[in-house]
C-alpha positions in Angstrom: -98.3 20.3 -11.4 -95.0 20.5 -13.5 -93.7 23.4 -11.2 -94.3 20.8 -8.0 -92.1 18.4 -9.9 -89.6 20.6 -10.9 -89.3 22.3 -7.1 -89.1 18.7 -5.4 -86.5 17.7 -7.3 -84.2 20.4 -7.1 -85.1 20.8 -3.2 -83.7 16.8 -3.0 -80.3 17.7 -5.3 -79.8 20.7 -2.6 -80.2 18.1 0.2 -77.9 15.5 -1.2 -75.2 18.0 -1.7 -75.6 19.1 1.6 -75.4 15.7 2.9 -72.4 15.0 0.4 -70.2 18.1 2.1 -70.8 17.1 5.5 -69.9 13.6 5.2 -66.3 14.9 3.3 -65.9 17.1 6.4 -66.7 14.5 8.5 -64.2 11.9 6.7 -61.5 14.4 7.3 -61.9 16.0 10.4 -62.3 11.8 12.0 -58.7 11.4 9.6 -57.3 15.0 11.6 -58.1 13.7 14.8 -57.3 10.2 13.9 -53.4 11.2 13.2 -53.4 13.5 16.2 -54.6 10.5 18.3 -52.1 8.5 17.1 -49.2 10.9 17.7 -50.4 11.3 21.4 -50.6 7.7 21.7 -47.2 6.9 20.8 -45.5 9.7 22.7 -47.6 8.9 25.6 -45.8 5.1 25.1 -42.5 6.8 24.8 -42.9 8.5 27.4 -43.9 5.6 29.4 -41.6 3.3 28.3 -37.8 3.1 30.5 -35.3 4.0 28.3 -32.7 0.9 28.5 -29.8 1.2 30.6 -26.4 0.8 29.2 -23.1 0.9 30.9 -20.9 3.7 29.7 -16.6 4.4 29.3 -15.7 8.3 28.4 -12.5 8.1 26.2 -10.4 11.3 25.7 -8.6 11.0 22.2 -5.2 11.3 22.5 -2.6 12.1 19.1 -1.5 8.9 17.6 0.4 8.2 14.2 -1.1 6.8 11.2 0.4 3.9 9.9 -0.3 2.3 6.3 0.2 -1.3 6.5 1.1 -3.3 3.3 1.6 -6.9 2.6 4.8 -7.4 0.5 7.8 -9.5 0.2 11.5 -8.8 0.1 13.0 -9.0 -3.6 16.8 -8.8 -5.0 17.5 -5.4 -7.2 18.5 -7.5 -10.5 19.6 -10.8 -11.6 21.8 -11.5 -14.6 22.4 -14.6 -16.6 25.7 -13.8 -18.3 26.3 -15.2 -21.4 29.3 -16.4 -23.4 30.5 -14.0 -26.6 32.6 -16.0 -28.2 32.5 -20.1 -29.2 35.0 -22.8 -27.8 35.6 -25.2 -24.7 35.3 -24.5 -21.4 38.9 -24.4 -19.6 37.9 -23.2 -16.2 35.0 -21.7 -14.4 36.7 -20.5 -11.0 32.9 -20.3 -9.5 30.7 -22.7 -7.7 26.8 -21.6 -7.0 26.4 -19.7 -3.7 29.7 -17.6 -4.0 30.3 -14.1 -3.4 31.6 -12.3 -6.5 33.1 -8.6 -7.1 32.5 -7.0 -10.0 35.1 -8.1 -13.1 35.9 -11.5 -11.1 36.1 -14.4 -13.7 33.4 -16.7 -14.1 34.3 -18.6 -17.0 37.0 -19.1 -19.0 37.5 -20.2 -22.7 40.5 -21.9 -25.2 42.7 -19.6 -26.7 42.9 -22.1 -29.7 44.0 -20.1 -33.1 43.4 -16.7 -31.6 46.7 -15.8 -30.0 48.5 -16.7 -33.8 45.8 -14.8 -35.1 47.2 -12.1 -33.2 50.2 -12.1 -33.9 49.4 -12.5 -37.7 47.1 -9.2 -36.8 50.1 -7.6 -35.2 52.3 -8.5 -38.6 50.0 -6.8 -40.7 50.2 -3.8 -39.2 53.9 -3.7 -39.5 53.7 -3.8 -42.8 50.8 -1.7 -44.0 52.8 1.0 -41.5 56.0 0.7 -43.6 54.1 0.7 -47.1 52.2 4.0 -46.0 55.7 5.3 -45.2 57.2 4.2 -47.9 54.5 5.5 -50.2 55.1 9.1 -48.2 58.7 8.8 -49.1 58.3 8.6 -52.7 55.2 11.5 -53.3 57.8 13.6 -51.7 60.2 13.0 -54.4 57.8 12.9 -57.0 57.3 9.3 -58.0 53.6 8.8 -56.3 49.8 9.8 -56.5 47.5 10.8 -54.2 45.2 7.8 -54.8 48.4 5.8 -54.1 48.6 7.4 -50.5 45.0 7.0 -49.5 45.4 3.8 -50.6 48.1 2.8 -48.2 46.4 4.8 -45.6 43.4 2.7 -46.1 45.4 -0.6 -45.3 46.8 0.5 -42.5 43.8 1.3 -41.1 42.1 -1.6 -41.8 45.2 -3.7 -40.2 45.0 -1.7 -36.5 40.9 -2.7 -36.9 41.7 -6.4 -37.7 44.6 -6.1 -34.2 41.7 -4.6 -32.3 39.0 -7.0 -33.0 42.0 -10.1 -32.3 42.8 -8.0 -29.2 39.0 -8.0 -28.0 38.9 -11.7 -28.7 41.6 -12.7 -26.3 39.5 -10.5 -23.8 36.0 -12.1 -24.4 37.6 -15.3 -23.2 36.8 -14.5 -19.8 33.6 -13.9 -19.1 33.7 -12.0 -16.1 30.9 -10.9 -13.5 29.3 -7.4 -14.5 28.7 -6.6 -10.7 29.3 -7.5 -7.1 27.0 -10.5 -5.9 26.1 -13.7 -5.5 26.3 -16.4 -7.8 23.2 -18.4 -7.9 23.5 -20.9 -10.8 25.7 -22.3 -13.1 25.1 -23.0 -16.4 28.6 -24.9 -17.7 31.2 -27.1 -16.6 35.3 -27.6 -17.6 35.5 -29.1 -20.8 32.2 -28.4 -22.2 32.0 -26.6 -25.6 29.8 -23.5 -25.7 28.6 -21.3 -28.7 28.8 -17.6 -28.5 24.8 -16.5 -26.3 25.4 -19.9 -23.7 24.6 -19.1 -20.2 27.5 -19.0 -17.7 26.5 -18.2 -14.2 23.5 -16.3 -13.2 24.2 -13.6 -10.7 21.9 -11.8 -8.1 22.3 -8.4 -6.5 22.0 -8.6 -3.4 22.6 -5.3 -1.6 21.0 -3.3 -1.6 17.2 -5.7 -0.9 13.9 -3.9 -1.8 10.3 -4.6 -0.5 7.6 -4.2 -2.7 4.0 -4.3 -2.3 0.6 -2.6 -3.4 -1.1 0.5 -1.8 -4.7 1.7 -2.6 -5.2 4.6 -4.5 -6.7 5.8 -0.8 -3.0 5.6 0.8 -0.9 6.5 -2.3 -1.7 10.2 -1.8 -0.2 10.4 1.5 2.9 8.7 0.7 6.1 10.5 -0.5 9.8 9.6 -1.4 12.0 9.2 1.5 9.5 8.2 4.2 11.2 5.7 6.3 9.4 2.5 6.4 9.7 -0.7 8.5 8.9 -4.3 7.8 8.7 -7.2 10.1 9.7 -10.2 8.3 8.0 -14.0 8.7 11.0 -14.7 10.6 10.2 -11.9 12.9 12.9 -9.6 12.6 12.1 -6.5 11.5 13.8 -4.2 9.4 13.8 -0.2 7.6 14.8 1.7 4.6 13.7 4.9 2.9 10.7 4.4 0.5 12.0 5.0 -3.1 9.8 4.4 -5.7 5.9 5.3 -5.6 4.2 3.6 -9.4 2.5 6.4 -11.1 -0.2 4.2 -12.5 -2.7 1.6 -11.1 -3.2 -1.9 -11.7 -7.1 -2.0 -13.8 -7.6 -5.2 -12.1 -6.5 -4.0 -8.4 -6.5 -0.4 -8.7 -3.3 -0.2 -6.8 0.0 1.5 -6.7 3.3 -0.7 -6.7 6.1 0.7 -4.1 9.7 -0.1 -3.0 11.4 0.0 0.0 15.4 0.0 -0.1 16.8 -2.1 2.9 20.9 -1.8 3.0 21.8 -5.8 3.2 25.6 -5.3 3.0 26.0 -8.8 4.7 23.8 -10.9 2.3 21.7 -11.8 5.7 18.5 -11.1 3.7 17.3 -13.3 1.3 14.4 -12.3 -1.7 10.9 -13.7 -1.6 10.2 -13.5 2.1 6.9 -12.5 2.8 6.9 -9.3 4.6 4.4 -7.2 6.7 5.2 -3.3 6.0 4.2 -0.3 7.8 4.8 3.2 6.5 4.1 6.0 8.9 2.2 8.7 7.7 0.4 11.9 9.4 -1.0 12.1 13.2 -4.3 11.4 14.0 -6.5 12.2 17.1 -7.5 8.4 18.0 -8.9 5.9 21.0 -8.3 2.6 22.2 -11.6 0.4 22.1 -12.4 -3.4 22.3 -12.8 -5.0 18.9 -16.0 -6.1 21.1 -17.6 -2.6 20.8 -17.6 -3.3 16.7 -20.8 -2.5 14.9 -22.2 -2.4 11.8 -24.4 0.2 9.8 -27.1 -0.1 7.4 -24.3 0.0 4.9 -22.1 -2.4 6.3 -19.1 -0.2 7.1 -17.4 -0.4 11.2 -17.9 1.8 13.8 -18.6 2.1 17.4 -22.3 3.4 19.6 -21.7 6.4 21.4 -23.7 8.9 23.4 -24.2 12.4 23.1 -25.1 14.6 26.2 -28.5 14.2 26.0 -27.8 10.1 26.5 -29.2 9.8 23.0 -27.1 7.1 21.2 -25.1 8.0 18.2 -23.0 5.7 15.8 -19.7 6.9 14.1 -18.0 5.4 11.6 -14.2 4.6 12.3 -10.8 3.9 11.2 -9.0 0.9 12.1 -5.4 2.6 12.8 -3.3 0.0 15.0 -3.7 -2.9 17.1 -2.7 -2.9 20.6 -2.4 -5.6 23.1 -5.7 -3.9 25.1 -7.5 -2.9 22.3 -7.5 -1.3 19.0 -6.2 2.2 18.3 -9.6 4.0 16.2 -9.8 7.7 14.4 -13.1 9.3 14.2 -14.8 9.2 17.6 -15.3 12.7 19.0 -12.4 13.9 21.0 -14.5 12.9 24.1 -16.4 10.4 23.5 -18.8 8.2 25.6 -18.3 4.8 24.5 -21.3 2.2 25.5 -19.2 -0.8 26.6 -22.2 -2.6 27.8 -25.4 -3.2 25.9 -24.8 -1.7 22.4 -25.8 -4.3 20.9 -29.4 -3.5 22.3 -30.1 0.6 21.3 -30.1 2.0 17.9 -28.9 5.7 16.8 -31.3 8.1 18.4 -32.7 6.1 21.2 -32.7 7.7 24.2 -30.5 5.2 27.2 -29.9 5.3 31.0 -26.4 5.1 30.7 -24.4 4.4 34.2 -20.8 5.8 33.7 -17.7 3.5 35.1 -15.4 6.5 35.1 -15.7 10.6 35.6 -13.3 13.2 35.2 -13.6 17.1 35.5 -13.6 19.0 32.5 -11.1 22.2 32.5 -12.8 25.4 33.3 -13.1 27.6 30.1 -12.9 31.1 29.8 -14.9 33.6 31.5 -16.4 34.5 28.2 -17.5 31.2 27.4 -20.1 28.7 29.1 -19.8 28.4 33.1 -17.9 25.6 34.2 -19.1 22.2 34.1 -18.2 18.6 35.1 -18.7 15.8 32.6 -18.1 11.9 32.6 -15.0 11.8 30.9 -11.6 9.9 31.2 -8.1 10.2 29.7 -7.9 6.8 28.5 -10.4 4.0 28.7 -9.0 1.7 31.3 -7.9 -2.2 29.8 -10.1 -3.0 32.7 -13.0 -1.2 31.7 -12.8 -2.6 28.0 -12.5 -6.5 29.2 -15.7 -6.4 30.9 -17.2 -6.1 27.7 -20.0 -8.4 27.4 -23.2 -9.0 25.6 -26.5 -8.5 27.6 -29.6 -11.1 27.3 -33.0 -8.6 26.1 -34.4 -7.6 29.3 -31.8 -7.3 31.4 -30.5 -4.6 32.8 -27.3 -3.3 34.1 -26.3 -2.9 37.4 
C-alpha cells in the first residue's frame, strides 16, 4: 500500500516537471516569434510607407578665406598728465585744449622769482672755491700746506659746481614742456595761478599711431600671429588696416579671452579713440559653400548645421562653421565638398531617413582615371544659384513637392 503511495506521487512530480519545461519553451519560442513578428511588421511598413520628397541643390565647395571677426574699439597709444616740478605762479601757458604739440613745445611756464640771483650767487661761489683750491695748490707746492687742506678745498669746489647745476636745472624746470608729439586734450592751469611742485599742466594724448583692441577666444588665438594685416570697419563706416602687434599671452578667468592690438598709422589725427569697431583678421583658407541662413538646423545638442543627402538619398546632418556673410547667403565650412543640400522640406526628415529628393540643378562629374570607378554623372553644381537658395520655404506636413 505504501509502495502505491510512494509511485503515485513521484509519477505526478515527473508530470509537473514535464508540464513546467514545456510551458518555458512555449513562453520563449511565442517571445522568438513574437520579436520576429514585429521586425517583419515594421519593415513591411517601411517598406510601404513613401519616403517624403524633398527638393534638392548640389553645391561644389569652392576655397574661401577664414576670417576672425572681433568686436573692438579704436584707443590712443598713451596719455600723459604732465605735472609741474617746481612751485610758483603761472606766467604763461602758450596752449589751449585741442592743439597739436611737438615734442619739447612749452606748455607752461613759471616766475623766475629769486632763482636767477640765486644763480648768479651759485655762479659766485664757484669763483671763489676755484681760486681757494688754486691757491691752496700754490702753497703745498712751496711747502706751507697739508693734504687735508687740499681735499678740503677740493671738496668746496665741488660742492659749489653741484649747488650751479641744481640753480641751472631750476631755471629749466620753469618750463614745463610736452614730453611727445600730440594733442593737447586738457588743461589743468591758467596765467596767474600759483602751483606747487606735482600740479597738473596739460594732459596730452598720442595720437599716431591709433591701436584697436579687442578679445579673441582661446579657439582663434592659436591661429593668429604677429604681423597679420587686419582690417576694421568703423561705426562711421570707413574702414581701415594695420599689422596685428600684440597677441596677450594670458586669458581673462572671467572671459577666457586673449586681448590683441592692431596698429593703424593716423598721421593726420583723423581717427579719434573709443570708436567702436568691427575687426576682421584673415586667417587660413577653407573649402566652404554659400547656403540660406533658411537651411539652419539644429541638433540634439543645439549646435548649427545644415540636412544633406548622401547617394543613397538618405539624409545626413553636418555640423558647420559660420565663415562670412554674403549678400545671397552665408559662406559655411564643413559640408562635403559636394554636397546635396535639401533646400525644400528639411524641416520634415531626420538624419537617416530615406527621401525622394527632386534635384533643381545637375552637373557632370569629371571622368576619373581608368584605374578607378567607371565614369558617372551625379547631381552636382558649381555654386548653388541665389535663385535656388530664395525659394527656400517651409512645407505644411503632407505636402509634397512638385
Amino acid at each position: 500500500m505504501r509502495t502505491t503511495y510512494i509511485t503515485s506521487i513521484v509519477i505526478a512530480l515527473v508530470l509537473a516537471l514535464w508540464l513546467w519545461s514545456g510551458q518555458g519553451n512555449s513562453d520563449d519560442t511565442n517571445g522568438m516569434a513574437s520579436l520576429a513578428d514585429q521586425n517583419r511588421e515594421q519593415a513591411r511598413v517601411q517598406e510601404d510607407a513613401a519616403p517624403t520628397r524633398v527638393r534638392v541643390v548640389v553645391s561644389e565647395a569652392a576655397e574661401r578665406q577664414r576670417i576672425i571677426k572681433v568686436r573692438g574699439k579704436t584707443i590712443h597709444k598713451r596719455t600723459v598728465a604732465v605735472k609741474t616740478e617746481l612751485s610758483g605762479k603761472i606766467v604763461n601757458r602758450p596752449v589751449e585744449r585741442g592743439m597739436q604739440v611737438v615734442k619739447n613745445d612749452i606748455l607752461c611756464e613759471i616766475s623766475v622769482e629769486d632763482r636767477q640771483v640765486s644763480l648768479v650767487e651759485a655762479q659766485a661761489s664757484v669763483n671763489q672755491s676755484r681760486i681757494e683750491y688754486q691757491g691752496a695748490l700754490r702753497l703745498k707746492q712751496k711747502g706751507f700746506n697739508s693734504q687735508t687742506a687740499i681735499a678740503g678745498a677740493k671738496a668746496r669746489l665741488a660742492t659749489a659746481h653741484a649747488n650751479l647745476a641744481r640753480r641751472q636745472l631750476d631755471l629749466q624746470k620753469l618750463q614745463v614742456r610736452a614730453p611727445f608729439t600730440g594733442l593737447v586734450e586738457d588743461v589743468h592751469q591758467e596765467i596767474g595761478a600759483y602751483v606747487t611742485a606735482g600740479s597738473n599742466c596739460a594732459t596730452i594724448v598720442d595720437m599716431d599711431p591709433m591701436l584697436l583692441v579687442g578679445r579673441v577666444s582661446e579657439r582663434d588665438v592659436v591661429a593668429l600671429s604677429l604681423t597679420q594685416t587686419a582690417s576694421g570697419m568703423l561705426s562711421n563706416g570707413s574702414t581701415v588696416s594695420g599689422p596685428l602687434t600684440f597677441i596677450g599671452q594670458t586669458s581673462d578667468p572671467a572671459t577666457r579671452t586673449y586681448p590683441i592690438e592692431i596698429q593703424l598709422p593716423n598721421p593726420n589725427y583723423t581717427l579719434r579713440s573709443g570708436i567702436t569697431t568691427e575687426i576682421d583678421i584673415p586667417v587660413e583658407n577653407v573649402m566652404a559653400q554659400r547656403v540660406s541662413p533658411a537651411l539652419f538646423a539644429l541638433d540634439d545638442e543645439g549646435a548649427i548645421g545644415v540636412r544633406t543627402i548622401d547617394a543613397n538619398n538618405v539624409v545626413e546632418f553636418h555640423n558647420i562653421e559660420i565663415l562670412a556673410d554674403a549678400e545671397e547667403g552665408v559662406w559655411v565650412s564643413g559640408l562635403p565638398n559636394l554636397a546635396r543640400i535639401i533646400v525644400v522640406g528639411q524641416e520634415l526628415v531626420t538624419a537617416g531617413e530615406r527621401v525622394d529628393p527632386v534635384f533643381e540643378n545637375k552637373i557632370a562629374k569629371p571622368a576619373l582615371p581608368k584605374s578607378g570607378p567607371a565614369t558617372q554623372t551625379l547631381d552636382a553644381s558649381a555654386q548653388m544659384s541665389s535663385s535656388s537658395v530664395s525659394k527656400v520655404a517651409a512645407i505644411p506636413p503632407g505636402s509634397s513637392i512638385p
